[in-house]
matplotlib code that plots the C-alpha trace (Angstrom):
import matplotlib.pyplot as plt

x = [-10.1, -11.4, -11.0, -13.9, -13.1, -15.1, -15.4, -13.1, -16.1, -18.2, -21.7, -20.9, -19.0, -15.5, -12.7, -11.8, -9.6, -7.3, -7.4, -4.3, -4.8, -2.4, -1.6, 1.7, 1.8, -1.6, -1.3, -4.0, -4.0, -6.6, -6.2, -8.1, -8.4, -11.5, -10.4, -10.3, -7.5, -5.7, -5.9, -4.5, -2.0, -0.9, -1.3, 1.7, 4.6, 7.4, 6.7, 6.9, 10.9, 9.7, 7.8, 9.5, 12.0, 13.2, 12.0, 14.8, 13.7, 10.8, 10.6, 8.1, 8.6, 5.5, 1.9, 1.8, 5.4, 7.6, 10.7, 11.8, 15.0, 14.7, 17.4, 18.6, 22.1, 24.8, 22.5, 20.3, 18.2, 16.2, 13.5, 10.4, 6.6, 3.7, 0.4, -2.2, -5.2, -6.4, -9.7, -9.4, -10.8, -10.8, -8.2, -4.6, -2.9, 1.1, 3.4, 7.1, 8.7, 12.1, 13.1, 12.1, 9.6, 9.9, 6.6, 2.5, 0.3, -2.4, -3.7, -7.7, -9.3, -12.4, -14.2, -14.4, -17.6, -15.6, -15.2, -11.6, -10.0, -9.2, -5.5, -5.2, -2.1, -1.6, 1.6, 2.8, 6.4, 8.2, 11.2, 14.1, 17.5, 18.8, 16.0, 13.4, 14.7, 14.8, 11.2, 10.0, 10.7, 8.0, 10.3, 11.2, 7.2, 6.7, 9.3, 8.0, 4.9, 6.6, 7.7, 5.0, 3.5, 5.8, 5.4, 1.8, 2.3, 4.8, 2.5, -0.8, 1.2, 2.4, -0.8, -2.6, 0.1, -1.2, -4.3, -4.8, -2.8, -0.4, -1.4, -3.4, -4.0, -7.4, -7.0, -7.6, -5.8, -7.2, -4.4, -1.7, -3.3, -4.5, -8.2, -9.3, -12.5, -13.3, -12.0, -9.4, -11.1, -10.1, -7.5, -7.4, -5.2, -5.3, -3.0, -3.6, -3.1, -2.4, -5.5, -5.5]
y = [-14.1, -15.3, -12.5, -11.8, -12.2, -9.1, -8.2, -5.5, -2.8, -1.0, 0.3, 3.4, 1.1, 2.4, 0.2, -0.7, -3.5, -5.3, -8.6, -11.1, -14.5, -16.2, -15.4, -16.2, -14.4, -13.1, -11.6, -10.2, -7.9, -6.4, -2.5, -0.9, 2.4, 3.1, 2.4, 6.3, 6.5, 3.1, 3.8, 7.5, 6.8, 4.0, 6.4, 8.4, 6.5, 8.2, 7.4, 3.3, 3.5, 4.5, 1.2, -1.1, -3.6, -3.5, -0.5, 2.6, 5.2, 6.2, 9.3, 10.6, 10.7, 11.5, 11.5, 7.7, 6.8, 6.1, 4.7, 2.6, 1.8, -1.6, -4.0, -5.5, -4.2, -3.1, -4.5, -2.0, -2.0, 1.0, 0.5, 2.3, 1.1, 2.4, 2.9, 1.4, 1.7, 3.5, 4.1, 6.2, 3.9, 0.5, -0.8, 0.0, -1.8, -1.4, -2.9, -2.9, -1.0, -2.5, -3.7, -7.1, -6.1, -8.7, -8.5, -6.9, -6.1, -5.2, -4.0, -3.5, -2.1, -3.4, -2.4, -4.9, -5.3, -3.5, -0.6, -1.3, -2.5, -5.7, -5.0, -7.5, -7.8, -10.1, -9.9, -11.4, -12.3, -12.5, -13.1, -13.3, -15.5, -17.2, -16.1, -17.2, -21.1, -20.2, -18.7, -22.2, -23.6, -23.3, -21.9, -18.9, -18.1, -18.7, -16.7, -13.9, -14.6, -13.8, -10.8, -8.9, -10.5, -8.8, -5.3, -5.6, -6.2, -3.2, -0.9, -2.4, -1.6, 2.4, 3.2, 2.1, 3.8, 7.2, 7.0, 8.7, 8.9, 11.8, 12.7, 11.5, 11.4, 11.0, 11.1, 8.2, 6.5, 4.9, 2.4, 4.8, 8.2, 10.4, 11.0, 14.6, 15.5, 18.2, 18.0, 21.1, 23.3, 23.4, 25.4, 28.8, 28.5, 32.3, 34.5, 35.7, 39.2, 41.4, 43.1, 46.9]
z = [6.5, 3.2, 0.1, -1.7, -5.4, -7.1, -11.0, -10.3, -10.7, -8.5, -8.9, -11.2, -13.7, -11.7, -12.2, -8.4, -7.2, -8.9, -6.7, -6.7, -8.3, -7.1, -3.2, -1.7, 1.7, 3.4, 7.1, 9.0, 12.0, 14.3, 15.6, 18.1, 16.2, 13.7, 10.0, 9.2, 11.4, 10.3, 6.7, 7.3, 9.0, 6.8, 3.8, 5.8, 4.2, 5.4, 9.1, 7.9, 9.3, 12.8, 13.1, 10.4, 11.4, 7.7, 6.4, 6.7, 4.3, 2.2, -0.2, -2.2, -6.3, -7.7, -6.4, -7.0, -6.8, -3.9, -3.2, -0.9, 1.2, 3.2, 4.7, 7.8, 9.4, 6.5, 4.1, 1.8, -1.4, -2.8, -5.4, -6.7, -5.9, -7.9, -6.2, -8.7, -6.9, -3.6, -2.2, 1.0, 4.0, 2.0, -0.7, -1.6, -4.6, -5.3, -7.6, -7.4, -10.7, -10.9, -14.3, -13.3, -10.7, -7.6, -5.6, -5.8, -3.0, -1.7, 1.7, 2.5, 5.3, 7.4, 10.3, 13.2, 15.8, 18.3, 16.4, 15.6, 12.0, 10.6, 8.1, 5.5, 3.2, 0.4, -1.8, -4.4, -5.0, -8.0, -7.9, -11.1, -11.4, -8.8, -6.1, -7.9, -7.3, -3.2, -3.5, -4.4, -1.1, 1.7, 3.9, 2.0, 1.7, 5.4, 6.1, 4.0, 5.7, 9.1, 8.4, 7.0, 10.4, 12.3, 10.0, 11.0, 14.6, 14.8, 12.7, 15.6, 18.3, 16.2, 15.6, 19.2, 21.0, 18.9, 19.0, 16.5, 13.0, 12.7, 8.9, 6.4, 1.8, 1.2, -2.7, -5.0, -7.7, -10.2, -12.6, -11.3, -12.2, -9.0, -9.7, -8.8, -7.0, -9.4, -12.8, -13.3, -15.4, -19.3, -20.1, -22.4, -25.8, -25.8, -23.9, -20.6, -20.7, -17.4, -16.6, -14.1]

ax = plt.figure().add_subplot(projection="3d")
ax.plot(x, y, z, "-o")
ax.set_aspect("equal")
plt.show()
């Protein structure tokens, strides 16, 4: 599936979309679930481990903050991801917050002819020290490739064998910042006093 490379605005002068230059792993799966469902369940983080081959834990920091526990047998590494951008039904960008942050990503959701939804991820990886002389080999990007493969594959087979997604957040974020539907309304400098 080619990606459409957009100005990063849409018609109301919004910043939207922060689309990846350089694209080291891109996977693409077909559900047979309408996107509203795909993209609310996907929004429902902490049920990643019941899928995930590698994902064991996810817990929720701050509106756009999580973090993350992944590994394979005894092996486990925690780190925080930012959500930079998400537009319920379409786009989610992340970005990994480590002091030297080690991958990007992005997911979009389309609708497919038969109703269903085409998930695309792209991530970047960016590796430091000694990993970042492995992550020059083909193999280490195929391999990379494979797994987010599989991740797709398990979360296809989650979500079909639901039906329909146990939870949803329909906000939007905006460079990090959760964007409100109704601005809050100013606050008073002067003391509320109790009234009765």
């Amino acid at each position: 599936m080619a990606h459409e490379e957009d100005d990063g605005r849409t018609g109301g002068g919004v910043t939207r979309r922060r689309p990846l230059r350089e694209q080291h792993v891109e996977e693409t799966v077909e559900v047979a679930v309408p996107v509203r469902t795909a993209y609310n369940q996907w929004t429902q983080f902490k049920t990643f481990p019941r899928f995930s081959a590698v994902v064991r834990d996810v817990e929720q920091v701050r509106p756009a903050v999580t973090a993350w526990t992944i590994g394979y047998g005894p092996v486990r590494h925690r780190f925080l991801v930012e959500i930079v951008e998400q537009d319920p039904d379409a786009y989610l960008a992340w970005r990994g917050l480590e002091q030297h942050p080690t991958h990007e990503g992005e997911v979009e959701f389309q609708p497919t002819e038969s109703g269903g939804t085409a998930i695309t991820v792209r991530m970047l990886l960016r590796p430091h020290g000694a990993v970042k002389v492995l992550i020059r080999s083909p193999r280490v990007t195929e391999l990379a490739a494979r797994l987010v493969r599989g991740e797709l594959v398990s979360f296809k087979h989650f979500i079909e064998g639901l039906g329909q997604e146990g939870g949803a957040w329909r906000g939007t974020i905006r460079n990090g910042r959760v964007q409100h539907d109704t601005p809050e309304p100013p606050r008073s400098r002067v003391a509320q006093w109790p009234v009765g």
